[in-house]
Phi, psi and omega in degrees: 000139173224131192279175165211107202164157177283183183273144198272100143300102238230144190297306179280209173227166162261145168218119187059050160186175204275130183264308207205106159302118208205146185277105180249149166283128196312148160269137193281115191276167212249121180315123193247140157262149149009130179203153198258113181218152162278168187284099182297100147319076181306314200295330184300310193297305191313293168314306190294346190274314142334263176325318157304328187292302202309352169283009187095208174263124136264085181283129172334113162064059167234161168311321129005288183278313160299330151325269197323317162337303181298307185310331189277327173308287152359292178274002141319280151343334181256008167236031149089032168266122159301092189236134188233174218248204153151114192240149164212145146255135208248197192237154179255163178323326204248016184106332167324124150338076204226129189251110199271153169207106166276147026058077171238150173252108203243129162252144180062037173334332220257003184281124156327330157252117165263143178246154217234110165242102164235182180193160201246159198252317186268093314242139142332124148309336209223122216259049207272029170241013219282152195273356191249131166294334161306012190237008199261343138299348182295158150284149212242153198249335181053082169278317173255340172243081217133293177260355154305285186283009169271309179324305204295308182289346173293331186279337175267295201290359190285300175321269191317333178299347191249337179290169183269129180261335180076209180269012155306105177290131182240113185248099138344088171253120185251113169302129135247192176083350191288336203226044152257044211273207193288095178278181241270334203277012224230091180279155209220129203203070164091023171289015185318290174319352176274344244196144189052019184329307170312273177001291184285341175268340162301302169321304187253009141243077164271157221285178161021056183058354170350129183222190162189135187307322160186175188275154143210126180234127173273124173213128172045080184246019182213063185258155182281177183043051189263149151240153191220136189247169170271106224275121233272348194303314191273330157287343187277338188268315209190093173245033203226336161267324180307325193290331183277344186279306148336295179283357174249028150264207166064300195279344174266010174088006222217004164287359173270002181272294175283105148317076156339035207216161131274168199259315209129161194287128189221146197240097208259187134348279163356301190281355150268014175250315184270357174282289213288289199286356188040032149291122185286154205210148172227153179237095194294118159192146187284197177189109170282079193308317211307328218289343211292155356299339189264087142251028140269024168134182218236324183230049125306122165069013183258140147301344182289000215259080189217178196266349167306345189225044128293135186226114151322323209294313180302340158294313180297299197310319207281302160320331197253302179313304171304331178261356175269324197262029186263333202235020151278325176329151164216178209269000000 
């Protein structure tokens, strides 16, 4: 779907597609030193986007998805992460019932500063960008828009347990519910509130005060040929992180991955962590321009959205950039 607009202060929240492509000046990426970080596994990653698949579509209240649920609970656990659940039923667009469960996994629970990584888990029902409309009812398998950024995060706390984090807290947050927004055959008035529905409810029950210094929210990170431009809703928010993110893609070699551009506004996960939870918050998602309209990609929201069209290489670059700069913090 693509929206035409400034970015939306908003009573609800927008969740996943492009409101405005719009002209900036590149951002000064923020100078990096050296940093003693481990070494970001794509093939680990790569496995965890496979394993989340072999459940099927994790589609809103199918077994699928509960599976998974556990399973993502589960390997969080198994890297010394502290995870706890938060479950609701939230309203689906058309009134449905749905029962969300966000996910979060914290290392160094007991540090006083925190950094906020999320990405949302859970499948499209519906493959309504698909080119042939007989697929536009299918359910979409999400290998990259969905089980990347959860993968990515399994593959960072897998790291970081053994790293000295100091008083730096790393908290793992998985969304659901985001991509059960309005579909295209659906005439549409005002669908914002349909879309990022986990988000938006995480936002406004956060667990224990929850704060953080700031966000990263992963979205569709392990697409091929993914380029990732500067989004522009995350420069109005936290531009002091696009700059530390950006420069350290720069500094790891990775600028041909991070665009130095802007992409556009895109209406995410994010925009209710940085409305509602007021966490500055950024948002990594890719941005094809050659493409348009599809500009997230060639299989968004497609049936093609399978592990076939997974690139490590976009999983190493988007990954290894996030852990290096994870492991600059300081208190």
């Amino acid at each position: 779907m693509i929206k035409i607009g400034a970015i939306v202060v908003l009573a609800g929240v927008i969740g996943g597609y492009f409101v405005k492509q719009k002209t900036a000046k590149p951002v000064e990426e923020e100078q990096i030193t050296q940093v003693n970080a481990p070494v970001f596994n794509a093939d680990s990653a790569y496995t965890y986007i496979a394993e989340q698949c072999n459940f099927g579509p994790r589609t809103m209240n199918s077994e699928a998805h509960e599976q998974c649920a556990q399973w993502i609970v589960n390997k969080f656990k198994s890297f010394g992460c502290t995870v706890s659940e938060q479950k609701a039923t939230l309203k689906g667009y058309d009134g449905t019932p749905l029962k969300a469960t966000n996910i979060m996994a914290q290392l160094n629970p007991k540090a006083s500063t925190r950094i906020l990584l999320c990405a949302h888990w859970d499948s499209r029902p519906w493959a309504d960008n698909d080119p042939d409309k007989a697929n536009w009812k299918k359910p979409v398998m999400a290998a990259d828009d969905g089980a990347s950024g959860v993968a990515m995060m399994l593959e960072l706390a897998r790291n970081l347990k053994s790293h000295n984090l100091g008083n730096i807290g790393i908290d793992f947050v998985c969304f659901d519910a985001e991509d059960w927004g309005t579909p295209e055959w659906v005439e549409k008035t005002n669908d914002e509130d349909t879309w990022a529905l986990g988000a938006q409810y995480w936002s406004r029950n956060l667990p224990n005060n929850y704060t953080a210094r700031y966000g990263i929210l992963l979205d569709m990170v392990g697409g091929k040929n993914a380029k990732f431009y500067i989004e522009q809703a995350s420069m109005t928010y936290a531009p002091e992180i696009v700059a530390k993110v950006w420069g350290e893609a720069a500094n790891a070699g990775y600028s041909n991955v991070f665009i130095n551009q802007t992409g556009g506004a895109i209406t995410d996960d994010h925009i209710p962590v940085n409305q509602i939870a007021k966490i500055p918050t950024i948002d990594i998602i890719p941005y094809y321009p050659e493409m348009s309209p599809n500009i997230f990609g060639p299989v968004w929201h497609t049936v093609n959205d399978n592990i076939n069209n997974i690139d490590r290489k976009t999983l190493k670059a988007i990954g290894q950039t996030v852990m290096n700069v994870l492991c600059q913090e300081k208190e």
